[in-house]
Backbone of each chain as nested JSON, in Angstrom:
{
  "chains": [
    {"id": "A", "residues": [
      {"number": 1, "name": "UNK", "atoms": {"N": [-22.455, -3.989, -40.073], "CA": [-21.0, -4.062, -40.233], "C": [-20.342, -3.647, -38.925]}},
      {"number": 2, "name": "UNK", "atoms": {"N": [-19.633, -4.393, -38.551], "CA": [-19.012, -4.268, -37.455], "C": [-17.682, -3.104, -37.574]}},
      {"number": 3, "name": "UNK", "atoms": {"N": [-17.699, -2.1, -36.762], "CA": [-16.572, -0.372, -36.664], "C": [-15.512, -1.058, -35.372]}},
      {"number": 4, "name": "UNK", "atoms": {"N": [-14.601, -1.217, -35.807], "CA": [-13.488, -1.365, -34.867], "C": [-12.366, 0.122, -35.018]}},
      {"number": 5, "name": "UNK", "atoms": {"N": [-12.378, 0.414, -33.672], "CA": [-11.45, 2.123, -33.625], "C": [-9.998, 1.349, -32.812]}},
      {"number": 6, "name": "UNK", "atoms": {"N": [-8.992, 2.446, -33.681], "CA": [-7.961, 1.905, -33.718], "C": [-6.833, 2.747, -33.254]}},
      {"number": 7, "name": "UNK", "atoms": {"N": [-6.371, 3.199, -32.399], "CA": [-5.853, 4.082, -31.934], "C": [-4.142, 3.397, -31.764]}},
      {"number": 8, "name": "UNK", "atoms": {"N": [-3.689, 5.22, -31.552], "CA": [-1.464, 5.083, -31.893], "C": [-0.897, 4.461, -30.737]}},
      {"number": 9, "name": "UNK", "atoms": {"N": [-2.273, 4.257, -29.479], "CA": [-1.314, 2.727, -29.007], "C": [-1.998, 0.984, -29.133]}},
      {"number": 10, "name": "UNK", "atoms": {"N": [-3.044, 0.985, -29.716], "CA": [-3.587, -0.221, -30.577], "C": [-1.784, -1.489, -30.982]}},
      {"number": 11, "name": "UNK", "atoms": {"N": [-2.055, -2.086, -30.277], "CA": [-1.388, -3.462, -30.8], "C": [-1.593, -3.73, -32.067]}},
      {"number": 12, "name": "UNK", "atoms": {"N": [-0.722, -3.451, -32.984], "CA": [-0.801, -4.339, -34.759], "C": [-1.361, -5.833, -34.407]}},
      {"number": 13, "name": "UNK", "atoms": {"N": [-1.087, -6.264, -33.973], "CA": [-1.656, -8.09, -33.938], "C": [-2.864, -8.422, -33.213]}},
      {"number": 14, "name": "UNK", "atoms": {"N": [-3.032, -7.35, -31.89], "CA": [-4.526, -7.809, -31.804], "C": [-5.598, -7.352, -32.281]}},
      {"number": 15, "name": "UNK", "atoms": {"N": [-5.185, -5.932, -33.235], "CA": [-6.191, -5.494, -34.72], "C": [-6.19, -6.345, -35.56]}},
      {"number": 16, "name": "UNK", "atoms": {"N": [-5.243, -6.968, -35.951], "CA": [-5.185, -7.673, -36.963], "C": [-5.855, -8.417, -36.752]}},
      {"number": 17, "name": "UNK", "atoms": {"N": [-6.172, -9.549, -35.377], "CA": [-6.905, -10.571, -35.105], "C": [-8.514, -9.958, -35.068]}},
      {"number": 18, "name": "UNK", "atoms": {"N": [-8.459, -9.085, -34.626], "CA": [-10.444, -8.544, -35.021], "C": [-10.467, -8.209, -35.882]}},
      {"number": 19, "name": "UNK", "atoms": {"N": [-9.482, -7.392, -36.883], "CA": [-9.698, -7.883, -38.295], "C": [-10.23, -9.179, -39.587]}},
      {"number": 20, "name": "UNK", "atoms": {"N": [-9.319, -9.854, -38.535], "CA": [-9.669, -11.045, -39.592], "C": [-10.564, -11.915, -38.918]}},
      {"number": 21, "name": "UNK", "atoms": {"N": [-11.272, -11.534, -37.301], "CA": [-12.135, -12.088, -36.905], "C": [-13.572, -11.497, -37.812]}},
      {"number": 22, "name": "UNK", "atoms": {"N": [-13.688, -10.332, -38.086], "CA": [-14.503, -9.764, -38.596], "C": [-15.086, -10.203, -39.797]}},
      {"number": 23, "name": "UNK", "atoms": {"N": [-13.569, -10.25, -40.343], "CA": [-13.878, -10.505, -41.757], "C": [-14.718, -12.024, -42.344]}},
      {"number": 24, "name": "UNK", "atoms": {"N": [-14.06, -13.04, -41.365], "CA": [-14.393, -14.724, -41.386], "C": [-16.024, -14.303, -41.162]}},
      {"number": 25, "name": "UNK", "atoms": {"N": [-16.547, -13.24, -40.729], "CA": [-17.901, -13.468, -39.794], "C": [-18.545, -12.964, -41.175]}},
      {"number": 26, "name": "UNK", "atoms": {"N": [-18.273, -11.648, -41.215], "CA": [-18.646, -10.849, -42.107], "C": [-18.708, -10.187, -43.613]}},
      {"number": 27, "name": "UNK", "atoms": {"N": [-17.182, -10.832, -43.703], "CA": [-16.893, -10.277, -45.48], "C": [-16.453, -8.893, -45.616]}},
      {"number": 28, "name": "UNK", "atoms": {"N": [-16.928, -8.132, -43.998], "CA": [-16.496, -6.637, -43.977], "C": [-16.324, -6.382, -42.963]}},
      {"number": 29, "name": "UNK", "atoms": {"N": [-15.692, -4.997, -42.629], "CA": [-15.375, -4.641, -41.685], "C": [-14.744, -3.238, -42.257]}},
      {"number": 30, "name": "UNK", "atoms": {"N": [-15.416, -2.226, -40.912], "CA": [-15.207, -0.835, -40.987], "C": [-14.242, -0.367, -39.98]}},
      {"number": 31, "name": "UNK", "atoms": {"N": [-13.116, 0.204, -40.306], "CA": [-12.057, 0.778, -39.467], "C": [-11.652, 2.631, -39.291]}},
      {"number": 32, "name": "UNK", "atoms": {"N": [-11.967, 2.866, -37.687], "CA": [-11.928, 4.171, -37.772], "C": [-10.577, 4.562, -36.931]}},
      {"number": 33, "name": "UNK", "atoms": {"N": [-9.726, 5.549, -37.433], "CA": [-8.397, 5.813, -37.073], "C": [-8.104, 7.252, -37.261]}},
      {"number": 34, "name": "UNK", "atoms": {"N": [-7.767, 8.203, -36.019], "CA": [-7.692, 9.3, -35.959], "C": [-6.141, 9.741, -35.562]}},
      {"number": 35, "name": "UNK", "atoms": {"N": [-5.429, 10.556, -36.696], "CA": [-4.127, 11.105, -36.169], "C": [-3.104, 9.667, -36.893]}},
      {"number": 36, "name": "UNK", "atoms": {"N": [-2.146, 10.557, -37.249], "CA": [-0.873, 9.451, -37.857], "C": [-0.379, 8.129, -37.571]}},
      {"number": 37, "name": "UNK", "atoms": {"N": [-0.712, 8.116, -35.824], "CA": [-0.441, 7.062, -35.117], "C": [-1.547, 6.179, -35.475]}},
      {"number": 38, "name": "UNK", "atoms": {"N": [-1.983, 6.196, -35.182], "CA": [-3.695, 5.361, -35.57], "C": [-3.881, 5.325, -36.899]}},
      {"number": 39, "name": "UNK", "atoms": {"N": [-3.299, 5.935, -38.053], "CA": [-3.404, 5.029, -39.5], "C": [-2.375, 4.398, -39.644]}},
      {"number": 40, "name": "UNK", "atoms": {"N": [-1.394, 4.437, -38.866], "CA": [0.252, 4.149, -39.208], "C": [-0.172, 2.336, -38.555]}},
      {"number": 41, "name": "UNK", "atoms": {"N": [-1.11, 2.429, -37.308], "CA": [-1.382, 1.18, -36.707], "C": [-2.458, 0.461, -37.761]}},
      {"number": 42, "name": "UNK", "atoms": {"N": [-3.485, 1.066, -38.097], "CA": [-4.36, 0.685, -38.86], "C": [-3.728, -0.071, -40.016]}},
      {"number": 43, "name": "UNK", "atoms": {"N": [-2.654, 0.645, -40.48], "CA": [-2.547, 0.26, -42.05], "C": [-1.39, -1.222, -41.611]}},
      {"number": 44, "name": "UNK", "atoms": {"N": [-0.892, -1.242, -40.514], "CA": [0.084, -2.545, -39.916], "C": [-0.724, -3.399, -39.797]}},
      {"number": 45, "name": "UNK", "atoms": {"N": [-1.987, -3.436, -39.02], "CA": [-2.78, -4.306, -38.68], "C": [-3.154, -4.927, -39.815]}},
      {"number": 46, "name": "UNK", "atoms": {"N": [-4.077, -3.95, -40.629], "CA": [-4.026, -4.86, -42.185], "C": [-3.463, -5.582, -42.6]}},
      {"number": 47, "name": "UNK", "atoms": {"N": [-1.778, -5.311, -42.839], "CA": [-1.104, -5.889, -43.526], "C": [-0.835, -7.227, -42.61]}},
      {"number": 48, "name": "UNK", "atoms": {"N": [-1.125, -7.085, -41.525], "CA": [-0.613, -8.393, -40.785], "C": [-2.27, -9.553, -41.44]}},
      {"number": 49, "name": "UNK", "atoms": {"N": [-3.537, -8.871, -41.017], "CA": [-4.614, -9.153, -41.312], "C": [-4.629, -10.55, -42.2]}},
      {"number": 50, "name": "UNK", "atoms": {"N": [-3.781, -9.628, -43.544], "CA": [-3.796, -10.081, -44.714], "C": [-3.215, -11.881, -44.751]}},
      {"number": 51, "name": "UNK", "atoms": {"N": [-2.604, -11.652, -43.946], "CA": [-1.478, -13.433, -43.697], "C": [-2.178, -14.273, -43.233]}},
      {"number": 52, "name": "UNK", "atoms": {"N": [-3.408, -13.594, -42.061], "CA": [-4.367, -14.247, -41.433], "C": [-5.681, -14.827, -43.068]}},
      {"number": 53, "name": "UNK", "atoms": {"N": [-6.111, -14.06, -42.779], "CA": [-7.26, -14.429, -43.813], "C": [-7.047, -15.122, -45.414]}},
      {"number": 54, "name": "UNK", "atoms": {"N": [-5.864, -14.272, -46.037], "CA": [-5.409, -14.722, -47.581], "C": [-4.913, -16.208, -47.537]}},
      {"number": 55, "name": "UNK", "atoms": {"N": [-6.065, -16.873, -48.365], "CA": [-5.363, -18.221, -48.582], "C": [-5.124, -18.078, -49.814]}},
      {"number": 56, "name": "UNK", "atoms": {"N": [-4.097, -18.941, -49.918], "CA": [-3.494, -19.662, -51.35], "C": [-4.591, -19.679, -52.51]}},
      {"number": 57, "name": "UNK", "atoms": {"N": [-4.024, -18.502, -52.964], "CA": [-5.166, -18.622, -54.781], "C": [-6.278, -17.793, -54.661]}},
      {"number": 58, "name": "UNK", "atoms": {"N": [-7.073, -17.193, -53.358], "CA": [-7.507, -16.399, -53.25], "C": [-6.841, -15.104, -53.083]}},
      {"number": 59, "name": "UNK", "atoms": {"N": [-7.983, -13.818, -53.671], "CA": [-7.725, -12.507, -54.285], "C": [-6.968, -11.976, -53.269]}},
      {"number": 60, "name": "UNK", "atoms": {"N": [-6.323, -10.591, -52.797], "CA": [-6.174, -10.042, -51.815], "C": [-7.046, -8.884, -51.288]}},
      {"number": 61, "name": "UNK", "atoms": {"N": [-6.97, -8.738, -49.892], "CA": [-8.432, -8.464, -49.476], "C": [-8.701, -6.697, -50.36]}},
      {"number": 62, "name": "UNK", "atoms": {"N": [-9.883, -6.344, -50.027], "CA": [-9.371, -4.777, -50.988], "C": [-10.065, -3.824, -49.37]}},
      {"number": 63, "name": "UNK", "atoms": {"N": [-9.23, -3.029, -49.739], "CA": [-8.858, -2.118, -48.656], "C": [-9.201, -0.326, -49.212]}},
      {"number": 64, "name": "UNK", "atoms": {"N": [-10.375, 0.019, -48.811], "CA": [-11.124, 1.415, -49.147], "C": [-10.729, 2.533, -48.014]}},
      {"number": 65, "name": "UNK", "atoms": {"N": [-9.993, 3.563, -47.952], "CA": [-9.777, 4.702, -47.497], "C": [-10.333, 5.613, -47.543]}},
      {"number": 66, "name": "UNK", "atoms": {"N": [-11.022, 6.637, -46.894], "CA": [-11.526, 7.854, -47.001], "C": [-11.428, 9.11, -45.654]}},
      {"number": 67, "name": "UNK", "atoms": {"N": [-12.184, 10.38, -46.109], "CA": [-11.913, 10.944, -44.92], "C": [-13.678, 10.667, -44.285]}},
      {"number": 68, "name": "UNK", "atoms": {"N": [-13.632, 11.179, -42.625], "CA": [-14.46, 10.996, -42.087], "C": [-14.84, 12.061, -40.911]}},
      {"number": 69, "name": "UNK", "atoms": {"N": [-15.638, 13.405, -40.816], "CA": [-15.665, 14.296, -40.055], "C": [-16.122, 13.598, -38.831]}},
      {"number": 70, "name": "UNK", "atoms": {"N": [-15.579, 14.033, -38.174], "CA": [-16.384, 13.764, -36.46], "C": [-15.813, 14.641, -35.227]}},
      {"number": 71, "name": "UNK", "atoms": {"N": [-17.16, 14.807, -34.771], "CA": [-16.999, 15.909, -33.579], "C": [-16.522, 15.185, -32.366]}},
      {"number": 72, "name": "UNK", "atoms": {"N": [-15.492, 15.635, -31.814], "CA": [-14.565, 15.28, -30.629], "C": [-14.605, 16.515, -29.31]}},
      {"number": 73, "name": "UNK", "atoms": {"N": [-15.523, 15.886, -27.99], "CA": [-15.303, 17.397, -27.064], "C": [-16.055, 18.483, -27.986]}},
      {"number": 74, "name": "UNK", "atoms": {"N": [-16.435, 18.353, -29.035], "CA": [-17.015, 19.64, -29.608], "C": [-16.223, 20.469, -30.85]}},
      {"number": 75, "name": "UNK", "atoms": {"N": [-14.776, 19.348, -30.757], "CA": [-13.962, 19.827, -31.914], "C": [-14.029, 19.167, -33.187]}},
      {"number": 76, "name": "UNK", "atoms": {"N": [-13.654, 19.702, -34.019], "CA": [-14.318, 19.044, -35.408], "C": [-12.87, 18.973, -35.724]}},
      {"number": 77, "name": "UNK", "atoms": {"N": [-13.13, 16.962, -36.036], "CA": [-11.855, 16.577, -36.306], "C": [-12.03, 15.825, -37.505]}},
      {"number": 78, "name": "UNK", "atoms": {"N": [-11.02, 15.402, -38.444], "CA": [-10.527, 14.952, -39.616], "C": [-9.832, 13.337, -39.223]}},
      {"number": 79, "name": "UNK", "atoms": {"N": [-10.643, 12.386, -39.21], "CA": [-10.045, 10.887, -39.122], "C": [-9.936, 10.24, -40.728]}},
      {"number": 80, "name": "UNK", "atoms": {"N": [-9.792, 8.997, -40.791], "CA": [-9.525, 8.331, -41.511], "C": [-10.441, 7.131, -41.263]}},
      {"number": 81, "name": "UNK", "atoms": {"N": [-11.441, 6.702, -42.296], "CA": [-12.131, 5.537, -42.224], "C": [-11.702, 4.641, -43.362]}},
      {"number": 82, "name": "UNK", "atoms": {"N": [-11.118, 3.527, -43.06], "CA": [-11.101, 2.385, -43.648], "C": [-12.078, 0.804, -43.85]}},
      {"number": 83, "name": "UNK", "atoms": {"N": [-12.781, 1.087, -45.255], "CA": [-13.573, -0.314, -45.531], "C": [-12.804, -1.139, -45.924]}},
      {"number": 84, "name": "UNK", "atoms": {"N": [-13.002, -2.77, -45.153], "CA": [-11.936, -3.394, -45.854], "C": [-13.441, -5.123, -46.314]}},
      {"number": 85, "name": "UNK", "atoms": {"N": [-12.895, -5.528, -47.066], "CA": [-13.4, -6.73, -47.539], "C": [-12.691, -7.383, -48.101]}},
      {"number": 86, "name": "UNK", "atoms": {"N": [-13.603, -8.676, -47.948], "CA": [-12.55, -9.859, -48.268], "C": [-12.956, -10.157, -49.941]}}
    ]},
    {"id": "B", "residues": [
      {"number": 1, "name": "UNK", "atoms": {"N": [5.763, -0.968, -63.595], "CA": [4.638, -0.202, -62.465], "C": [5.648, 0.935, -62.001]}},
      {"number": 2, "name": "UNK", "atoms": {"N": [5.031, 1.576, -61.962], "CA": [5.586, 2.922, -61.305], "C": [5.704, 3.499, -59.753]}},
      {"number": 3, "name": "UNK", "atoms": {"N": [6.4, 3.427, -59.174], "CA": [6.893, 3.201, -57.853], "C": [6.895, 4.751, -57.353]}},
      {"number": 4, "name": "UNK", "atoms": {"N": [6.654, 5.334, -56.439], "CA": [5.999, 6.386, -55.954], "C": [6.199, 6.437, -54.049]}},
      {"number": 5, "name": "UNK", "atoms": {"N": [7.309, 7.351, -53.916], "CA": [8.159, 7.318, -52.923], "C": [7.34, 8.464, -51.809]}},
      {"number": 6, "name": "UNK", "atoms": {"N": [6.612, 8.35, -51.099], "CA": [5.422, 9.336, -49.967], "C": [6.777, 9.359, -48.963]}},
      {"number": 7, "name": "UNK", "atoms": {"N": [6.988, 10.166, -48.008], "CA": [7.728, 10.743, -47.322], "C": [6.695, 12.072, -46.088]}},
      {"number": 8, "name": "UNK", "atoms": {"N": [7.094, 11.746, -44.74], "CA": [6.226, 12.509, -43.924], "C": [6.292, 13.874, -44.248]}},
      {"number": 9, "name": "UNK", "atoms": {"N": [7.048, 14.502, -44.827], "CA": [6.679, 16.088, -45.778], "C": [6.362, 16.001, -46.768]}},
      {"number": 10, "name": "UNK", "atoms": {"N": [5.514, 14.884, -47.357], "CA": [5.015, 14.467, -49.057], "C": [3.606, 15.776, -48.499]}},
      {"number": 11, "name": "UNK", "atoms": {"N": [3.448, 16.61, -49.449], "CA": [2.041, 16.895, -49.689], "C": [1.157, 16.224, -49.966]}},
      {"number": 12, "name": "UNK", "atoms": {"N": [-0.123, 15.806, -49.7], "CA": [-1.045, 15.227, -50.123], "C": [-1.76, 14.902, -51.07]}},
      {"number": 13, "name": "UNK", "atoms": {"N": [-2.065, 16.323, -51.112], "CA": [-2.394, 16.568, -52.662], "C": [-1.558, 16.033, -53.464]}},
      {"number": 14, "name": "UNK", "atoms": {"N": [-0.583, 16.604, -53.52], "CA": [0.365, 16.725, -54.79], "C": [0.973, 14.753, -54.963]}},
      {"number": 15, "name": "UNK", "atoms": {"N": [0.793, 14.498, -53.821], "CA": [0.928, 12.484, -53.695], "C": [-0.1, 11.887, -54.736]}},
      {"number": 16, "name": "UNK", "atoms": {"N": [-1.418, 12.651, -54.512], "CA": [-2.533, 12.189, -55.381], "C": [-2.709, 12.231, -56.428]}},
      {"number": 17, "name": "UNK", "atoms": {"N": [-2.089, 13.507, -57.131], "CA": [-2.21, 13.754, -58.339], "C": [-1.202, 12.567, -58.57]}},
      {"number": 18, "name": "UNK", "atoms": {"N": [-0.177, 12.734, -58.464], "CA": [0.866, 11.515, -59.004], "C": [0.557, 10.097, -59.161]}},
      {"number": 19, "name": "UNK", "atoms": {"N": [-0.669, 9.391, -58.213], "CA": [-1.216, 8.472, -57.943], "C": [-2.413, 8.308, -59.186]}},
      {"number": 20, "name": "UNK", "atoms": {"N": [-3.14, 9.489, -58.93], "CA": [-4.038, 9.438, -59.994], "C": [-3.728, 9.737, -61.368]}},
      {"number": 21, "name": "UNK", "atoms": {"N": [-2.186, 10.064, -61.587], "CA": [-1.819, 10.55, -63.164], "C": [-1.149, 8.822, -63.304]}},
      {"number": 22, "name": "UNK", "atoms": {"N": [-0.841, 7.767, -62.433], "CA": [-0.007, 6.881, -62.731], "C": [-1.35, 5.868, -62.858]}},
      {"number": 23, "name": "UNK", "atoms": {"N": [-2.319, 5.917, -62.268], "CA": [-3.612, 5.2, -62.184], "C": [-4.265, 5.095, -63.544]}},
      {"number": 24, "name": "UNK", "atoms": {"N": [-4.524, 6.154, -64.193], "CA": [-4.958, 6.731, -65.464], "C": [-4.164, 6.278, -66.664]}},
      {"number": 25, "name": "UNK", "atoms": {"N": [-2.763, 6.522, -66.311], "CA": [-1.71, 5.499, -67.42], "C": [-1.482, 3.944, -67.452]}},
      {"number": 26, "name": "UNK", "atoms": {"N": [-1.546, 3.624, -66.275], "CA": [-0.974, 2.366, -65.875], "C": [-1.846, 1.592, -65.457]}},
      {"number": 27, "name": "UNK", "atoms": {"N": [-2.735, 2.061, -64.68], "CA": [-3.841, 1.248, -64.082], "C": [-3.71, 0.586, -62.589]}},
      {"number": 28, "name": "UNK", "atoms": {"N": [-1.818, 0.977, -62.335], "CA": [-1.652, 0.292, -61.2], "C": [-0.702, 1.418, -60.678]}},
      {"number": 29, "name": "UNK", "atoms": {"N": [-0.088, 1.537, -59.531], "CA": [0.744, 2.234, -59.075], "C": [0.738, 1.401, -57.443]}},
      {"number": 30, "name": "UNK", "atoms": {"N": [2.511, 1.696, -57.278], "CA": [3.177, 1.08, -56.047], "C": [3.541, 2.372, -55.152]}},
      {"number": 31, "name": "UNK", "atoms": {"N": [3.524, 2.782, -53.929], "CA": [3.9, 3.031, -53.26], "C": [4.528, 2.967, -52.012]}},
      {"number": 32, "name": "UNK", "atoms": {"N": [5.881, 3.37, -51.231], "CA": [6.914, 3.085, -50.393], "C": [6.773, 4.219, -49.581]}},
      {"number": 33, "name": "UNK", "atoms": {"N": [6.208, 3.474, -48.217], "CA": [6.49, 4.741, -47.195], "C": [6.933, 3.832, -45.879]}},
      {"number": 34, "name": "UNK", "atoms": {"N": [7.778, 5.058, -45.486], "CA": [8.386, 4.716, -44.266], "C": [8.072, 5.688, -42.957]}},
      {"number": 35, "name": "UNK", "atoms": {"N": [7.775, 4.997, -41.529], "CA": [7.282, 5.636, -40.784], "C": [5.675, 6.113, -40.982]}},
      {"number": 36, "name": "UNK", "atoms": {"N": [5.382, 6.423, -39.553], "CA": [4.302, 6.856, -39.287], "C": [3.437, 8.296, -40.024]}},
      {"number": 37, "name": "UNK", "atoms": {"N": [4.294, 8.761, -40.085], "CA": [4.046, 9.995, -40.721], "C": [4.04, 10.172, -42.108]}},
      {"number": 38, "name": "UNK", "atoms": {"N": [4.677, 8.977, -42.747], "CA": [5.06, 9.092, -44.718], "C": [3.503, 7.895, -44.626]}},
      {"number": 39, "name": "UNK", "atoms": {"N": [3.28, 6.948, -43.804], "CA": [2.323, 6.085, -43.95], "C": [0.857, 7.153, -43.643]}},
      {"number": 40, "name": "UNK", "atoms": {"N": [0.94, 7.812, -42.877], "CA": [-0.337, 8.764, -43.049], "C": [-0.571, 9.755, -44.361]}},
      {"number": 41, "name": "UNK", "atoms": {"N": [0.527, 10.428, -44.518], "CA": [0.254, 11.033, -45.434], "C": [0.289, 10.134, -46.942]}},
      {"number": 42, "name": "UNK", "atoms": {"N": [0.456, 8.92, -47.045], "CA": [-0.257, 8.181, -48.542], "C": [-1.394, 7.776, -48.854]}},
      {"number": 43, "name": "UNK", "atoms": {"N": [-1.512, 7.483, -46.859], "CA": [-3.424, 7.235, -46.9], "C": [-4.35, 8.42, -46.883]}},
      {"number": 44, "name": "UNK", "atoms": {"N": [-3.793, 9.264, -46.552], "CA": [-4.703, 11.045, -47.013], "C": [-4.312, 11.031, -48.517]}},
      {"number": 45, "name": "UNK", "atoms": {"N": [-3.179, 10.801, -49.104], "CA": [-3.047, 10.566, -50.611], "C": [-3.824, 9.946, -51.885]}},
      {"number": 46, "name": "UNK", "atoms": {"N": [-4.299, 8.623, -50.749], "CA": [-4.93, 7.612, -51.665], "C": [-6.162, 8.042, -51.536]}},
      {"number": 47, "name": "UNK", "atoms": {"N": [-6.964, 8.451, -50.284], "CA": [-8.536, 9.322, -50.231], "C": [-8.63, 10.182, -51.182]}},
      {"number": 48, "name": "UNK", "atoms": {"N": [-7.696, 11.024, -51.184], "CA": [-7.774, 12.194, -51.792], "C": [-7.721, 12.203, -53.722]}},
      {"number": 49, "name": "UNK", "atoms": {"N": [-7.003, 10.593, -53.625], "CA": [-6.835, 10.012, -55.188], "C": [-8.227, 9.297, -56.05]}},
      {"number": 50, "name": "UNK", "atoms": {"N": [-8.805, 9.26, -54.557], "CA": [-10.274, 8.495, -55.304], "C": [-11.255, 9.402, -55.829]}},
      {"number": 51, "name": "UNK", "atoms": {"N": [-11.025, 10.623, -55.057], "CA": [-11.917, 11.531, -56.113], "C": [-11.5, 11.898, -57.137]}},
      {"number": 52, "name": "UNK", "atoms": {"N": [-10.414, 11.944, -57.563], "CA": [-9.586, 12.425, -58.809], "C": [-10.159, 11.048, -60.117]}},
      {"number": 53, "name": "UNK", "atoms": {"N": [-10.26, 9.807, -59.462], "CA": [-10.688, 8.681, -60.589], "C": [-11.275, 8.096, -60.386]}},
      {"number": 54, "name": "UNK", "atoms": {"N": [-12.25, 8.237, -59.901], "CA": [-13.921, 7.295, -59.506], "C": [-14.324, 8.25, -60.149]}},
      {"number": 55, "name": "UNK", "atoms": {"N": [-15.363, 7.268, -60.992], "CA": [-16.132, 8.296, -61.564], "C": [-17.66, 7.644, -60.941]}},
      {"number": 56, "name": "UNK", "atoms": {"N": [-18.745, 7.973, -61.318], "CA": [-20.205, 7.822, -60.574], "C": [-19.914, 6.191, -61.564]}},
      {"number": 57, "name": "UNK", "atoms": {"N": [-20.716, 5.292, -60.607], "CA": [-20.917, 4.176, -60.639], "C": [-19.794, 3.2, -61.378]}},
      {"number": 58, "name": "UNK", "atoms": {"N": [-18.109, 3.553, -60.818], "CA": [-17.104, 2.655, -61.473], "C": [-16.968, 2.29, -59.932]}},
      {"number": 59, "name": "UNK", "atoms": {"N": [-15.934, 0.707, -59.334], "CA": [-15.901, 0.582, -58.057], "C": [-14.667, 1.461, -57.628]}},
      {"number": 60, "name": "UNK", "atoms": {"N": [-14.633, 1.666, -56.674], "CA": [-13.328, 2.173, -55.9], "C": [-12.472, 1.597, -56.173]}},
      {"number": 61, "name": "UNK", "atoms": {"N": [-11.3, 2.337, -56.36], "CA": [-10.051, 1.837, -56.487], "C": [-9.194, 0.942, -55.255]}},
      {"number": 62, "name": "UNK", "atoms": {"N": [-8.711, -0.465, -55.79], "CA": [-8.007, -1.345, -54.55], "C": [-6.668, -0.804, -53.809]}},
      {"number": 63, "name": "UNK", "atoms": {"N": [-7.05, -1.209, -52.787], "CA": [-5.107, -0.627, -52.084], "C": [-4.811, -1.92, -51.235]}},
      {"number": 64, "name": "UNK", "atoms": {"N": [-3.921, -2.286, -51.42], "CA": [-3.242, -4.227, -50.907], "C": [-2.081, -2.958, -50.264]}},
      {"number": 65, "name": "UNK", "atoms": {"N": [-2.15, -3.063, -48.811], "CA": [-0.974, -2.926, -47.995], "C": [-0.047, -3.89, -47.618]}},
      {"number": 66, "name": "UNK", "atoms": {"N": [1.358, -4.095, -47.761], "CA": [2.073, -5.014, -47.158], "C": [3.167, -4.525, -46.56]}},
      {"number": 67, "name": "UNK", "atoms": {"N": [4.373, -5.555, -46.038], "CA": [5.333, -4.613, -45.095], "C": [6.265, -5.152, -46.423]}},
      {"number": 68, "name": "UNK", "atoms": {"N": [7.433, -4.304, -46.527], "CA": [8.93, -4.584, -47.176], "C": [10.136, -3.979, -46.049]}},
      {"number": 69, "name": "UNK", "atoms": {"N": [10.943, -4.819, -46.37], "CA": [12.219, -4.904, -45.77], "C": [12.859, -3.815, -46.576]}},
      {"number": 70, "name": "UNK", "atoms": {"N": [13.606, -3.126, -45.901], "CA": [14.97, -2.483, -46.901], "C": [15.898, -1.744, -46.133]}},
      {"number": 71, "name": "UNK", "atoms": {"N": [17.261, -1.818, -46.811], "CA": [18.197, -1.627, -46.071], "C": [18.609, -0.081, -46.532]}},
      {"number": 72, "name": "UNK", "atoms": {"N": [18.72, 0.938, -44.798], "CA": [18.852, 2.542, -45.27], "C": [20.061, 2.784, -44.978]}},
      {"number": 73, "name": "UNK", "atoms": {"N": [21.247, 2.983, -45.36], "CA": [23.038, 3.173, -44.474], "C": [23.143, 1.905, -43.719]}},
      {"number": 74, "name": "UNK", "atoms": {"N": [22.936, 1.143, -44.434], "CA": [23.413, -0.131, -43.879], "C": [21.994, -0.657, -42.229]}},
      {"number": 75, "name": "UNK", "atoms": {"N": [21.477, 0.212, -42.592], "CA": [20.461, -0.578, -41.369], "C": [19.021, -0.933, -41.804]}},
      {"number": 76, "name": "UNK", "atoms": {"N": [18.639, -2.341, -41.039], "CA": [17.407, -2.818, -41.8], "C": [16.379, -1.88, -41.588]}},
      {"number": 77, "name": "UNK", "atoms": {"N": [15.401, -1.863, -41.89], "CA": [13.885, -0.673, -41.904], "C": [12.963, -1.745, -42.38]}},
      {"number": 78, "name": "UNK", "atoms": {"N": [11.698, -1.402, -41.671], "CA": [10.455, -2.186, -42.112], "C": [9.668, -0.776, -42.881]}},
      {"number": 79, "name": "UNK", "atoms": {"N": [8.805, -0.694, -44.028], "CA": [8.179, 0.608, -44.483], "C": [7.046, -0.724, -44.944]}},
      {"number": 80, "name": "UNK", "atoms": {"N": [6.52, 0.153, -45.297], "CA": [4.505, -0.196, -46.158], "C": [4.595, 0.022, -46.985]}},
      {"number": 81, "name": "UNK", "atoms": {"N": [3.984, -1.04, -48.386], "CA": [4.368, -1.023, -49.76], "C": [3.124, -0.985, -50.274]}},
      {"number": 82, "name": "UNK", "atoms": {"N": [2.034, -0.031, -50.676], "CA": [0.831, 0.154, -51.035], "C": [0.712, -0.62, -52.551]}},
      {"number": 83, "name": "UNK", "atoms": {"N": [0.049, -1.002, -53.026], "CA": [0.13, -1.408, -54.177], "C": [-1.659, -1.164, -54.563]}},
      {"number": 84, "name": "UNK", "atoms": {"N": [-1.802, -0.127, -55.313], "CA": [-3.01, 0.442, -55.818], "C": [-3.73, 0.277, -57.225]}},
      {"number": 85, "name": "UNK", "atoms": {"N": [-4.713, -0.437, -57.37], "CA": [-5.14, -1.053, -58.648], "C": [-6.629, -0.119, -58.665]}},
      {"number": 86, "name": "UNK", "atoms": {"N": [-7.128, 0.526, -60.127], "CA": [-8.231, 0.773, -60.573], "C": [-9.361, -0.275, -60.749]}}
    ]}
  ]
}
């Protein structure tokens, strides 16, 4: 599964486009986003995602949230991982 | 459906329980956040909601992000309209 990191200056539209590049490939795709800015982008990108990939009559994609520890410099930080599938 | 207003001083917790008490009744619940900061704290909301109603071997609960328009004192606003299904 392909991890695309998504950070508070990440472009909404060119996430969105490896989003939904991902998804055409894969069916999934794992999104990691640390700090407000970076879920605030994450969760835009999706929604743009969604226009890309959702055709007519098909479901909408489902979108899994959780937390995710990871050591940063040695600091133990609190991100946000998002599974998304089509 | 029950509409569920996150705000960047929403507690987390206390977002979840509301999520997971409207999940449990309804099966569905909508949520409206605006900005970076009300959009982080629904997605620490909605993590924090899946342990409250997953139980061992049911799937995760869906979250369909989209954008809505709405008008605040007369000025347009773009916010994120979560729409959360069991």
């Amino acid at each position: 599964m392909e991890i695309l990191k998504v950070a508070s200056r990440s472009n909404p539209n060119s996430a969105a486009g490896a989003i939904a590049g991902a998804l055409e490939q894969d069916g999934i795709v794992e999104i990691h986003a640390i700090g407000a800015g970076a879920v605030n982008q994450t969760v835009k990108a999706i929604a743009i995602a969604r226009r890309l990939v959702e055709k007519e009559g098909t479901p909408p994609i489902k979108v899994i949230p959780g937390f995710m520890e990871l050591q940063i410099a040695g600091e133990e930080k609190t991100g946000i991982r998002f599974i998304i599938e089509r």
